[in-house]
C-alpha positions in Angstrom: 0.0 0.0 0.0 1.1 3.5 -1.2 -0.1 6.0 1.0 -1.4 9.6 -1.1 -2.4 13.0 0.1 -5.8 12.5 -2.3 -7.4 9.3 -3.8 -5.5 8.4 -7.4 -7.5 8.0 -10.3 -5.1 7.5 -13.1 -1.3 6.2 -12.3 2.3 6.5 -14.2 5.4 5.7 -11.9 9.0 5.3 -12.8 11.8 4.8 -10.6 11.8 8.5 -8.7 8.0 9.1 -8.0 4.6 7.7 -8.1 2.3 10.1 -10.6 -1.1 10.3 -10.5 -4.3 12.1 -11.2 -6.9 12.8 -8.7 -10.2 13.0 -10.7 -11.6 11.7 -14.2 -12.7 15.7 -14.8 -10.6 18.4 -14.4 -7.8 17.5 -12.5 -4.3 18.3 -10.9 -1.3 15.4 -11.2 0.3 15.1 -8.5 3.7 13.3 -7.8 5.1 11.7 -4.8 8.5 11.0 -4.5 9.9 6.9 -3.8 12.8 8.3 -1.5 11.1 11.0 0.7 7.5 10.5 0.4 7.1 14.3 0.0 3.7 15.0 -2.1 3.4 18.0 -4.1 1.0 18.8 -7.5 2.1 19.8 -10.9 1.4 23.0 -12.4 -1.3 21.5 -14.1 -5.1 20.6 -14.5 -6.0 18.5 -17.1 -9.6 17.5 -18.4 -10.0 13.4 -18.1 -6.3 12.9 -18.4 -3.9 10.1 -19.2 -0.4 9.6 -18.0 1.6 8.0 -20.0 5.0 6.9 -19.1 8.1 7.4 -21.2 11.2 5.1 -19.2 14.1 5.7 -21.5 13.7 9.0 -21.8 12.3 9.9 -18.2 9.1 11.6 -19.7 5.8 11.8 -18.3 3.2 12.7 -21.1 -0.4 14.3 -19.9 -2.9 14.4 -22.2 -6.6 15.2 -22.3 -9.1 12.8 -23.1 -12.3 14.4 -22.5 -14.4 16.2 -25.7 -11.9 18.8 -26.4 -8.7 17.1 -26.4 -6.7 20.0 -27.1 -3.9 19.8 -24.2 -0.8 17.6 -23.9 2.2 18.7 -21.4 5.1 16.9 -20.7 7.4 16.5 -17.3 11.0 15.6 -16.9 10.1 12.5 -14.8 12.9 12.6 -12.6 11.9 15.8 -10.9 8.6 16.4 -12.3 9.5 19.7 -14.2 7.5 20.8 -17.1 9.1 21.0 -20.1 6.2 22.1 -22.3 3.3 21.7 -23.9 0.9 21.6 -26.5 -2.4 22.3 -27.1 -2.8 22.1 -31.1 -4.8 18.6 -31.4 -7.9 20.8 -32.9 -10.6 18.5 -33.0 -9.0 15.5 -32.6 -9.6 13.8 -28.8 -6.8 11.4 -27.5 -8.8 9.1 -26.0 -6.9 6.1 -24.8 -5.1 6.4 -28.2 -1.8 7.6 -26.6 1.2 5.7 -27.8 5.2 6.2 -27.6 7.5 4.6 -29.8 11.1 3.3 -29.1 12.5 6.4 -31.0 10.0 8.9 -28.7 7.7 10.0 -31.3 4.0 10.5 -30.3 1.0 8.9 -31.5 -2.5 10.2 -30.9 -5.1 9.0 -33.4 -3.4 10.1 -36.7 -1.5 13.1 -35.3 2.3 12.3 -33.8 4.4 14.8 -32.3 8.6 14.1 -31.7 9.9 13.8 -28.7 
């Protein structure tokens, strides 16, 4: 049992933190670290999201899912850092259509964007 500051509702981990959203609306990730326990949310709320994991680059990718799709941000997954984001996808939802290759690039429906 991992203990959290809020109930998780969608989870990514790697081998620095536990990352998780709190809600299937909008919601805040948050990450806790392995080593300290220390709890703190990201700098951003995301409509349904999705976490996706990225381990050989260290990458965690947050994307909406909901009707509007139109947000994607993504944290250095060592210390949770944003590095940026994106919100371009239009009219195209993600959905649980969120895929990384072995070479980083990302897949969501028939829009990728490189890594």
């Amino acid at each position: 049992i991992i203990p959290t500051e809020k109930h998780p509702y969608h989870l990514a981990v790697n081998d620095s933190a536990l990352y998780y959203s709190v809600d299937d609306q909008w919601s805040d990730i948050h990450r806790k670290e392995w080593t300290s326990s220390q709890e703190e949310p990201l700098n951003v709320s995301i409509y349904k999201p999705i976490l996706k994991m990225d381990h050989e680059r260290q990458l965690l990718y947050a994307a909406e899912t909901g009707s509007t799709g139109s947000e994607l941000s993504v944290f250095d997954a060592t210390y949770g850092t944003k590095l940026w984001s994106w919100d371009s996808f239009e009219d195209i939802a993600v959905g649980e259509n969120l895929f990384i290759d072995d070479e980083g690039n990302l897949y969501s429906g028939n829009q990728n964007r490189s890594g």
